[in-house]
C-alpha positions as CSV (number, residue, x, y, z in Angstrom):
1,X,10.2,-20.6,18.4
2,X,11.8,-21.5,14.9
3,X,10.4,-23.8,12.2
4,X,12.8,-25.1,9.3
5,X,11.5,-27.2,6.8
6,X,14.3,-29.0,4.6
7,X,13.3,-30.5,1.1
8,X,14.3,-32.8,-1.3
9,X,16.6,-30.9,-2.8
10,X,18.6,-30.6,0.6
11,X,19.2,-34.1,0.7
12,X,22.2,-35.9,-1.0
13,X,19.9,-37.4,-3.5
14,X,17.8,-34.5,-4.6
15,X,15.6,-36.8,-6.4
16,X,13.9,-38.4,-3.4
17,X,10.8,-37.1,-2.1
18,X,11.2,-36.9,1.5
19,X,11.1,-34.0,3.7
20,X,12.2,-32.7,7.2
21,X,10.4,-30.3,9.0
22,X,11.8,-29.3,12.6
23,X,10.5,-26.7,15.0
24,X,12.2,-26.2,18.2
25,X,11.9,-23.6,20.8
26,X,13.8,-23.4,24.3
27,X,12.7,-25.5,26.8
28,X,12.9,-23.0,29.5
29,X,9.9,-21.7,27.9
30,X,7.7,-24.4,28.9
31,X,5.8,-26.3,31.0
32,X,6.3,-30.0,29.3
33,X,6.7,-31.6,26.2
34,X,2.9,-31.3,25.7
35,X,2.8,-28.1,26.2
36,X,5.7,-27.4,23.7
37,X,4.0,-29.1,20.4
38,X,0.5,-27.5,21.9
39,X,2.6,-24.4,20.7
40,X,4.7,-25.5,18.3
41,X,1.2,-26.6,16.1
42,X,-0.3,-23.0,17.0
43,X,2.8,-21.3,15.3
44,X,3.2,-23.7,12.2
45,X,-1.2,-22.8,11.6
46,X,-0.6,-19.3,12.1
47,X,2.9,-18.9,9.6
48,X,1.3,-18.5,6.2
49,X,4.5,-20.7,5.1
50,X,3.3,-23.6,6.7
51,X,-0.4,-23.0,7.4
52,X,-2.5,-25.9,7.4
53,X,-4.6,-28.3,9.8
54,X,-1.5,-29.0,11.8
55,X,-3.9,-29.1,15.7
56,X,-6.3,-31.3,13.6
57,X,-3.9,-33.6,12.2
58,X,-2.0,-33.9,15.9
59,X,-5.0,-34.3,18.2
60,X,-4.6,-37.8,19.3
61,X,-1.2,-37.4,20.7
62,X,0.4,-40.4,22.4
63,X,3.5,-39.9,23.0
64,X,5.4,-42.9,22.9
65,X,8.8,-44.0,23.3
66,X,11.4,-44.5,20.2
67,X,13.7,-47.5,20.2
68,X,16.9,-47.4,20.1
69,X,16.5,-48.6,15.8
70,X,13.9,-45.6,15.4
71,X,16.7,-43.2,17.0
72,X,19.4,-44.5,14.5
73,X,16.5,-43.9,11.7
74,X,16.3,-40.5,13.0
75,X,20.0,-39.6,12.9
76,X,20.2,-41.0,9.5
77,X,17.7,-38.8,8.2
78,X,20.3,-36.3,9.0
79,X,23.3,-37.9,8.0
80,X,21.4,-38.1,4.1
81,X,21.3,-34.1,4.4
82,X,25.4,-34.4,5.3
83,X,26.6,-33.3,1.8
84,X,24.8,-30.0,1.6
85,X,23.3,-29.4,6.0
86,X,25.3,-29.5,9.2
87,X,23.1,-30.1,12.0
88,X,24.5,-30.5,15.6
89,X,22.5,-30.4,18.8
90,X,22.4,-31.2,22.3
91,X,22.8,-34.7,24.0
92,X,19.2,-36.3,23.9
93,X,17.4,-36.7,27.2
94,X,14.2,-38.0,25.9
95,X,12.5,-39.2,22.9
96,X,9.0,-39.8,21.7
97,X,6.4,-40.4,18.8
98,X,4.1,-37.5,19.3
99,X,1.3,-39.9,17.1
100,X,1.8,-43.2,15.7
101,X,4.3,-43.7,12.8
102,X,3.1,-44.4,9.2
103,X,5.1,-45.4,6.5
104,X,5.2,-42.1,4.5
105,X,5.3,-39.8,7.9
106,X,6.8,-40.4,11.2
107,X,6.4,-37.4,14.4
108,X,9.1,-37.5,17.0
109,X,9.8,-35.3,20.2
110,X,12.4,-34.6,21.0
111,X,13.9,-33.0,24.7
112,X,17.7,-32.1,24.9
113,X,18.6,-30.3,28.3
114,X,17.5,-27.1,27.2
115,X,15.3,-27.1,24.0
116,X,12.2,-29.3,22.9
117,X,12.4,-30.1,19.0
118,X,8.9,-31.1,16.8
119,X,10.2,-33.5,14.4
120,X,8.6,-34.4,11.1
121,X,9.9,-36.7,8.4
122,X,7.6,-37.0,5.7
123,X,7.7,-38.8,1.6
124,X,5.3,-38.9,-1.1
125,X,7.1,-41.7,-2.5
């Protein structure tokens, strides 16, 4: 399992206040989606980098599915990283809010054929 967390200053306008974090694991390695963020929040509460309430914050999980507008959203997130990041993965089988989306923090889940990704794009602005 691997958890990157891009900041501000990874985006093309370093002055924003957004945030990526990802997490993403092989999917081999588990038994569903569920099961991967069950894991996923267990590693990002035990990494003293990223230690916080993360099972609390998660516990109404819905998993949901993104529309076709919220996938573009999604891939732009990247594509305002494109100037300083590369990011290429797999073709996307599945895609889902893990909890409902606010304004100022939206979860996805994400399944490619052979990893899971935990999704999290967050602002303070």
């Amino acid at each position: 399992m691997t958890a990157i967390h891009f900041g501000h200053l990874c985006f093309n306008r370093p002055s924003g206040e957004q945030s990526i974090l990802i997490v993403l694991a092989p999917k081999k390695d588990y038994a569903s989606m569920d099961d991967f963020v069950t894991h996923a929040l267990d590693y990002l509460e035990s990494d003293p980098e990223f230690c916080d309430a993360w099972n609390e914050m998660y516990k109404d999980r819905i998993y949901s599915p993104i529309d076709e507008e919220e996938k573009k959203w999604m891939r732009s997130r990247f594509d305002d990283m494109d100037q300083r990041i590369s990011i290429a993965y797999g073709p996307v089988i599945r895609t889902v809010h893990i909890i409902a989306p606010k304004w100022n923090d939206i979860t996805i889940g994400v399944e490619t054929a052979s990893e899971y990704i935990f999704y999290q794009w967050g602002t303070s602005a």
